[in-house]
C-alpha positions as CSV (number, residue, x, y, z in Angstrom):
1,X,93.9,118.7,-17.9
2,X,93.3,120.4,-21.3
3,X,90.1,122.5,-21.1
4,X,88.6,124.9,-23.7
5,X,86.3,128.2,-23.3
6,X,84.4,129.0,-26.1
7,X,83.5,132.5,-26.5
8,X,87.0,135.2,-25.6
9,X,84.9,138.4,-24.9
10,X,84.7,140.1,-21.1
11,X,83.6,136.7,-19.8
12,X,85.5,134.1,-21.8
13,X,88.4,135.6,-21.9
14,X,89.3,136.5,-18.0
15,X,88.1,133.0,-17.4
16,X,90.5,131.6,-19.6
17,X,93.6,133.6,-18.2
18,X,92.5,132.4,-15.2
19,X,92.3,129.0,-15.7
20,X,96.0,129.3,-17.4
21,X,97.2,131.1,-14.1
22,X,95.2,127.9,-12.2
23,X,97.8,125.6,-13.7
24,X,95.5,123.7,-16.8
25,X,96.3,123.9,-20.7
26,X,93.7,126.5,-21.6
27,X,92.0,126.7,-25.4
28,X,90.1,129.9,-26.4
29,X,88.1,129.3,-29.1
30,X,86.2,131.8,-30.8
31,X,85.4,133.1,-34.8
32,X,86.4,136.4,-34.6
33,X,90.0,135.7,-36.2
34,X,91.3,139.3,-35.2
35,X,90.0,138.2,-30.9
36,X,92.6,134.9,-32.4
37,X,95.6,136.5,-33.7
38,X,95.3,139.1,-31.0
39,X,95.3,136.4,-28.1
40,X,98.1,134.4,-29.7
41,X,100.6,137.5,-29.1
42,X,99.7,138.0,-26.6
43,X,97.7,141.4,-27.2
44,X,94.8,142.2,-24.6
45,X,91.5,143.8,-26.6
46,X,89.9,144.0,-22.9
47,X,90.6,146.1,-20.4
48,X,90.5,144.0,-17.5
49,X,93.0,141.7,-18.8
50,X,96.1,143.7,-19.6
51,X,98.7,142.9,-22.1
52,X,101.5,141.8,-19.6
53,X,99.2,139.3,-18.0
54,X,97.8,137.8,-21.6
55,X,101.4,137.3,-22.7
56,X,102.4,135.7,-19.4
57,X,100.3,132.9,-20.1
58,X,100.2,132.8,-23.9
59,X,104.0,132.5,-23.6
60,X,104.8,136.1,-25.3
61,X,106.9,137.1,-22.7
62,X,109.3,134.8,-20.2
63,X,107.0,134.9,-16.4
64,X,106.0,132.7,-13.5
65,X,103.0,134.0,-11.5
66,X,101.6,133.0,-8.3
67,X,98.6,130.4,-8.9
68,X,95.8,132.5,-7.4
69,X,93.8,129.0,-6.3
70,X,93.1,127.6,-2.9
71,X,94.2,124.3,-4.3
72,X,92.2,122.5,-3.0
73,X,90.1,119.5,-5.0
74,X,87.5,117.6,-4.9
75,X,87.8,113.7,-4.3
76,X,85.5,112.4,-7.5
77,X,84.5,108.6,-8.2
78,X,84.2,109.3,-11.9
79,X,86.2,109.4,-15.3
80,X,86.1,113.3,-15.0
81,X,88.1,113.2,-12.1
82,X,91.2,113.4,-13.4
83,X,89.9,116.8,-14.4
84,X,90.3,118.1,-10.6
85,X,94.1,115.9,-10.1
86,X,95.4,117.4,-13.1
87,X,94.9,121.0,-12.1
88,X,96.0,121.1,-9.0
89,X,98.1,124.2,-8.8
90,X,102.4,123.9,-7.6
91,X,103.5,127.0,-5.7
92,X,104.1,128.3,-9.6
93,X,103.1,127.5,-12.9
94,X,105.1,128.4,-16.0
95,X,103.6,130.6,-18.4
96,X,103.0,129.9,-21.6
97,X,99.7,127.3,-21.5
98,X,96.7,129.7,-23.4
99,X,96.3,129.8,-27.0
100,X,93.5,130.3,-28.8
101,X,91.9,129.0,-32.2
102,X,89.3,129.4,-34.3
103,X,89.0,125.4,-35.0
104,X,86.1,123.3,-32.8
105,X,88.1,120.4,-33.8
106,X,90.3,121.1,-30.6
107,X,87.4,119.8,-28.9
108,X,87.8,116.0,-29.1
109,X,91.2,116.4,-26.8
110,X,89.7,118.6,-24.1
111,X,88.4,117.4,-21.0
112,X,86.6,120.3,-20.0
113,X,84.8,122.9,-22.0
114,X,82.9,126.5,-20.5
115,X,80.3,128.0,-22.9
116,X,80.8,132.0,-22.4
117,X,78.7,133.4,-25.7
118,X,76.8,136.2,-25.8
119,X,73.3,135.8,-25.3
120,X,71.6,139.3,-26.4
121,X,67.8,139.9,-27.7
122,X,66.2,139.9,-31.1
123,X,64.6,141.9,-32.9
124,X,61.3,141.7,-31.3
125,X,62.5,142.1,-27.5
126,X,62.8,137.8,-27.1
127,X,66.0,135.9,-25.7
128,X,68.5,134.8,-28.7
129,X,70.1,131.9,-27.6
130,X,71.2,131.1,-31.4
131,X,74.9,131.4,-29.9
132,X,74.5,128.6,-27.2
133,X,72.6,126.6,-30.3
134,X,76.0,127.1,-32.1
135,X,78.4,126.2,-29.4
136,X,76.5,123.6,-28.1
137,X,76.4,121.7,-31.4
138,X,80.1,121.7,-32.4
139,X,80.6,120.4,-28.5
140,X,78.3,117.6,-28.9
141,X,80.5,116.8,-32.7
142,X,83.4,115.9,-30.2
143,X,81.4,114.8,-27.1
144,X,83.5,111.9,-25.6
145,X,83.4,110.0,-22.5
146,X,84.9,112.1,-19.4
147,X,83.9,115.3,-20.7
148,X,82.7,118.4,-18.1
149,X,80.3,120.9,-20.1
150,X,79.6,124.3,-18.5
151,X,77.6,127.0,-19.8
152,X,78.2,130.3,-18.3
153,X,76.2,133.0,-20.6
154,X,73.1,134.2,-18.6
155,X,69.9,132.6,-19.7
156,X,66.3,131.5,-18.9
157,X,66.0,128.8,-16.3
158,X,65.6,125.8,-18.4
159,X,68.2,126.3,-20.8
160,X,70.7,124.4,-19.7
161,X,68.5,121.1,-19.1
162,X,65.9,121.1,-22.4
163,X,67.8,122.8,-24.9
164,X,72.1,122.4,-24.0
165,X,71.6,118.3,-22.8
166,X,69.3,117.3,-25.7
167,X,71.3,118.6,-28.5
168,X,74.4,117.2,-27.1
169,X,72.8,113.9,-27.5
170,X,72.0,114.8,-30.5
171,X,74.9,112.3,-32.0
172,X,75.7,109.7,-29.2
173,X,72.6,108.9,-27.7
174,X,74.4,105.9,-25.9
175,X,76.6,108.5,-23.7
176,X,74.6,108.9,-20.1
177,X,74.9,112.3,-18.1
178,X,76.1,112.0,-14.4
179,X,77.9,109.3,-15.9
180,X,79.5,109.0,-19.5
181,X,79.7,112.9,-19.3
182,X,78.9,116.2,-17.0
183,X,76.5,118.9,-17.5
184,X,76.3,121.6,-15.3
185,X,75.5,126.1,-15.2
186,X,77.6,128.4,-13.5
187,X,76.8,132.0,-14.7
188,X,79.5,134.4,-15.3
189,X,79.7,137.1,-12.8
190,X,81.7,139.9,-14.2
191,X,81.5,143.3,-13.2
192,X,83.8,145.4,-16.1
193,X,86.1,147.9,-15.0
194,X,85.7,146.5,-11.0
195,X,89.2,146.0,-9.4
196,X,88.4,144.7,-6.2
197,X,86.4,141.8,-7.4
198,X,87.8,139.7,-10.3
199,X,87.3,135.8,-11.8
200,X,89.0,134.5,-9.0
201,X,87.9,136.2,-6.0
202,X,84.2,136.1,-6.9
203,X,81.9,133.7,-5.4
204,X,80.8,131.5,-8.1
205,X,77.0,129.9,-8.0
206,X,77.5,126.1,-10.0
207,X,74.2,124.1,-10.3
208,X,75.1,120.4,-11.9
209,X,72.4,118.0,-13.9
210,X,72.4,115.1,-11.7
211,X,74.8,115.2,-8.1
212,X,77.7,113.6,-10.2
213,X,77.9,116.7,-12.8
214,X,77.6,119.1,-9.6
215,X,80.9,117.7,-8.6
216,X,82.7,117.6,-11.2
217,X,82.3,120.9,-11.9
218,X,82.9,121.7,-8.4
219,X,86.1,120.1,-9.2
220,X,86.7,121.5,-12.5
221,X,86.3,125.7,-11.3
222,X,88.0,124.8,-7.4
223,X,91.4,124.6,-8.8
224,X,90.7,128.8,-10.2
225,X,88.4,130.0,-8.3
226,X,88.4,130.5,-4.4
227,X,84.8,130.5,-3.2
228,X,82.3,127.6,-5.0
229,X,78.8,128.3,-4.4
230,X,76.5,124.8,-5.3
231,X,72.9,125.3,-6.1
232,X,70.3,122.2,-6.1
233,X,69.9,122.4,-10.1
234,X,71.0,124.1,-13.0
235,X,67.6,126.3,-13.2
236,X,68.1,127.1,-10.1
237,X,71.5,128.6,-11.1
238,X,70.1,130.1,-14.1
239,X,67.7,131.7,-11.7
240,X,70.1,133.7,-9.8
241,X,71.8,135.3,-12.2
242,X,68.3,136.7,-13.5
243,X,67.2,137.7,-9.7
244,X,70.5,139.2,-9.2
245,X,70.6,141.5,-12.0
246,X,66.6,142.0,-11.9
247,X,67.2,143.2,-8.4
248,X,69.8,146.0,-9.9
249,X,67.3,146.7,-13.1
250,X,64.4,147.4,-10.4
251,X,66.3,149.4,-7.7
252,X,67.6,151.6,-10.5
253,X,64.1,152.0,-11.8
254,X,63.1,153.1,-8.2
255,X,65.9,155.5,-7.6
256,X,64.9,157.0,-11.2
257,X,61.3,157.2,-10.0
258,X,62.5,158.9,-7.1
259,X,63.9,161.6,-9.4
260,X,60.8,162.5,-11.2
261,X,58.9,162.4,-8.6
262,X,61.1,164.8,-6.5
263,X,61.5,166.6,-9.5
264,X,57.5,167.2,-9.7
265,X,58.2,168.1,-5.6
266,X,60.4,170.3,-6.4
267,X,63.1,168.4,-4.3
268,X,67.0,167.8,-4.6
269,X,66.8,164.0,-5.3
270,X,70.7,163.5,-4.5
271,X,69.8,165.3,-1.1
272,X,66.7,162.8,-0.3
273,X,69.2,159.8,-1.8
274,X,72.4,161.0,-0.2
275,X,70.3,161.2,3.4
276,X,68.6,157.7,3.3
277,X,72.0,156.2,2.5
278,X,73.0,157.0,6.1
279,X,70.6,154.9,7.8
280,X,73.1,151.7,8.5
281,X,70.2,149.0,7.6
282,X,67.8,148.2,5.4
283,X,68.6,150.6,2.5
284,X,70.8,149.9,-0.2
285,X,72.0,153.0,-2.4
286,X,70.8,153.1,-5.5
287,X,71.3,156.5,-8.5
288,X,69.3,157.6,-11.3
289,X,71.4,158.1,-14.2
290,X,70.0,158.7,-17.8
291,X,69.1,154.6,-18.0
292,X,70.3,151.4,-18.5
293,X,73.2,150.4,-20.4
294,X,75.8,147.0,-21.2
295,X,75.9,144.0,-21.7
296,X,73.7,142.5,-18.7
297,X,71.1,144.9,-17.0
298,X,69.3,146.2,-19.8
299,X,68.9,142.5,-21.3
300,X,68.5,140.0,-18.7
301,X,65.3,140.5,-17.1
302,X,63.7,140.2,-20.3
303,X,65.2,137.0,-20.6
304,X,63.1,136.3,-16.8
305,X,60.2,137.9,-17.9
306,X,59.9,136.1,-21.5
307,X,60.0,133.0,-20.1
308,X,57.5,133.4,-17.5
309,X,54.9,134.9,-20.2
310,X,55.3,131.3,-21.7
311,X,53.6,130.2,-18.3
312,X,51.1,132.8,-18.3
313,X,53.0,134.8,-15.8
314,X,53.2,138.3,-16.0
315,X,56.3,140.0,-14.2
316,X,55.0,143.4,-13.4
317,X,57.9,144.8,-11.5
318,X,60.5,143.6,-14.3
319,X,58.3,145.5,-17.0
320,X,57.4,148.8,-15.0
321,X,61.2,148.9,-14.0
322,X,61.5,148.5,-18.1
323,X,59.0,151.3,-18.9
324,X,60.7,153.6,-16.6
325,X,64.8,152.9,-17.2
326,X,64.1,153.4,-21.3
327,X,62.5,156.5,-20.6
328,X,65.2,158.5,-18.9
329,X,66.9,159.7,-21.9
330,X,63.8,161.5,-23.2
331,X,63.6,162.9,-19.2
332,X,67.3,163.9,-19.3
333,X,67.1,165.6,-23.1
334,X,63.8,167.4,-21.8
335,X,65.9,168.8,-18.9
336,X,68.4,170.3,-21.3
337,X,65.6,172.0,-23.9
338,X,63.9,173.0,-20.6
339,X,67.2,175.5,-19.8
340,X,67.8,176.0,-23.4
341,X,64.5,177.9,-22.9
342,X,64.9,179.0,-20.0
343,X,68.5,181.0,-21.9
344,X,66.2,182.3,-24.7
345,X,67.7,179.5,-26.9
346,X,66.3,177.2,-29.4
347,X,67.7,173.4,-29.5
348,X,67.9,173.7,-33.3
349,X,71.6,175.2,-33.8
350,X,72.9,174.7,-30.1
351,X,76.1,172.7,-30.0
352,X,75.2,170.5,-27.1
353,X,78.5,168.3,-25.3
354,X,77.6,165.5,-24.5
355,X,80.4,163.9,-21.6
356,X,81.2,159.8,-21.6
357,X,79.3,157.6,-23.9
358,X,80.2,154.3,-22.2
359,X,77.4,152.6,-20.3
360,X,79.1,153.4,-17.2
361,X,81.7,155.0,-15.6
362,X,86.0,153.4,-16.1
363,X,84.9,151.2,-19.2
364,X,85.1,152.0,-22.7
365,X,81.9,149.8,-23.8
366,X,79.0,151.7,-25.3
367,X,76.7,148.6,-25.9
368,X,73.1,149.8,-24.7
369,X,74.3,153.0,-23.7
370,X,71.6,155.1,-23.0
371,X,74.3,157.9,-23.9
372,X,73.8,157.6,-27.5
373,X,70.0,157.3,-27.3
């Protein structure tokens, strides 16, 4: 099976790889000509893909590598299931089966696409789904009979069903879903600069449009990833990627509550933190840290709690967690004029070090950092 990924950032482009290591003809697509060139010899710009393992499967460099797939597919009464029989993995798989383009045209020959676009906020705090808009039109250009659409970027429940299907109808109105062609979400689960847990190894939630498109999809991810996880609907989907990165936003809002409010005890927060982490149930350790930063975290909730203002719904944990997180920079630079005083020293003219800028520890990304606040 030929199958493209649209979008070759930390999600796309893992994804991809992995689908090349899974044994199907993989097409990056993305605009950024430099992500393009760089893919096409073979030249890693992410750190957890490395170099030897982008040019193993772009062909730079003469490999064979283990598939990393349970193999296993799903039996599928439909034109997509060729999708599944086409990918099923030999013992190995000669490299040389990922390239990557900056042409949609590619599109009309693929049998599978996965949408993995970046879906930040605008200016005024709202979800910008322009991307998925973009990608979503140049797929419905080449829609054709037999083709699996997956969208992976993390979004409101609902996107997937009133804003992906519609517009891909938008030029064959005749083509039926569950029938003439499969919708379905799966949101990406990455975790940057994690070893132990990678594309293939992490449980992956799939929620399909009707029962046919959740098959399909099942059978398009089984042959790369180990452990399928289906979901009744694609909201639903939708909705646990936005519960599962709420639940970190508001844990690390509470464990940077606990801070100021030991801080006003006069307590060693890492000693009250460090001490509750023993008891083995019913506590999970969260830090405080100067805030939020990335690509996920800071952003998603909002995407949650925008779309449930639209239904008169006010998330009051997502907001509160919110007002807390973006104010621990001001808390952390008010610690540092604090023993500036306390030295007899004045903030104007002290050289003041600053260490690691990334959002997080063993990355090099600074998006949202709240370092550089």
């Amino acid at each position: 099976a030929h199958v493209a990924v649209i979008g070759l950032g930390y999600v796309g482009l893992p994804l991809a790889v992995q689908f090349a290591q899974a044994g199907y003809r993989v097409t990056g697509i993305d605009l950024d000509q430099r992500k393009v060139e760089a893919i096409n010899r073979g030249e890693s710009y992410i750190g957890d893909i490395s170099s030897e393992t982008l040019a193993a499967v772009t062909g730079q460099r003469a490999a064979i590598f283990h598939a990393t797939s349970n193999g296993s597919t799903t039996s599928v009464d439909t034109p997509a299931a060729a999708i599944a029989q086409a990918a099923v993995p030999t013992t190995q798989t000669q490299a040389g089966i990922l390239r990557a383009t900056a042409d949609y045209s590619v599109l009309a020959e693929c049998d599978a696409v996965s949408i993995c676009v970046p879906t930040p906020l605008n200016k005024t705090g709202d979800p910008d789904i322009s991307y998925i808009y973009s990608a979503t039109e140049q797929i419905a250009q080449y829609l054709h009979r037999g083709m699996a659409i997956v969208l992976e970027s993390t979004t409101y429940p609902g996107t997937t069903t009133e804003v992906v299907l519609p517009r891909l109808l938008e030029n064959d109105r005749a083509l039926q879903i569950g029938k003439d062609f499969f919708l379905a979400f799966s949101p990406e689960r990455v975790d940057p600069g994690r070893t132990d847990w990678l594309t293939h190894n992490t449980p992956k939630v799939i929620g399909g449009v009707t029962p046919e498109c959740l098959a399909v999809a099942i059978a398009y991810y089984s042959a790369a990833i180990e452990t399928l996880v289906p979901v009744s609907s694609p909201n639903a989907a939708e909705m646990v990627k936005l519960f599962e990165n709420t639940f970190r936003s508001v844990n690390i809002g509470l464990a940077n509550e606990m801070l100021l409010m030991c801080d006003k005890l006069g307590l060693d927060a890492w000693e009250v933190i460090d001490a509750a982490a023993t008891k083995p149930f019913g506590f999970m350790r969260f830090t405080p840290g100067p805030g939020l930063g990335g690509h996920c975290i800071p952003i998603d909730p909002h995407y949650l709690s925008w779309k449930l203002r639209t239904l008169a719904y006010n998330a009051r944990f997502i907001e509160l967690a919110s007002e807390i997180n973006t104010g621990m920079p001001r808390y952390w630079v008010q610690q540092v004029q604090d023993a500036l005083n306390d030295a007899g020293r004045a903030v104007k003219g002290s050289r003041i070090l600053v260490l690691g800028v990334a959002y997080k520890k063993n990355v090099n990304d600074m998006r949202e950092s709240p370092a550089l606040d």
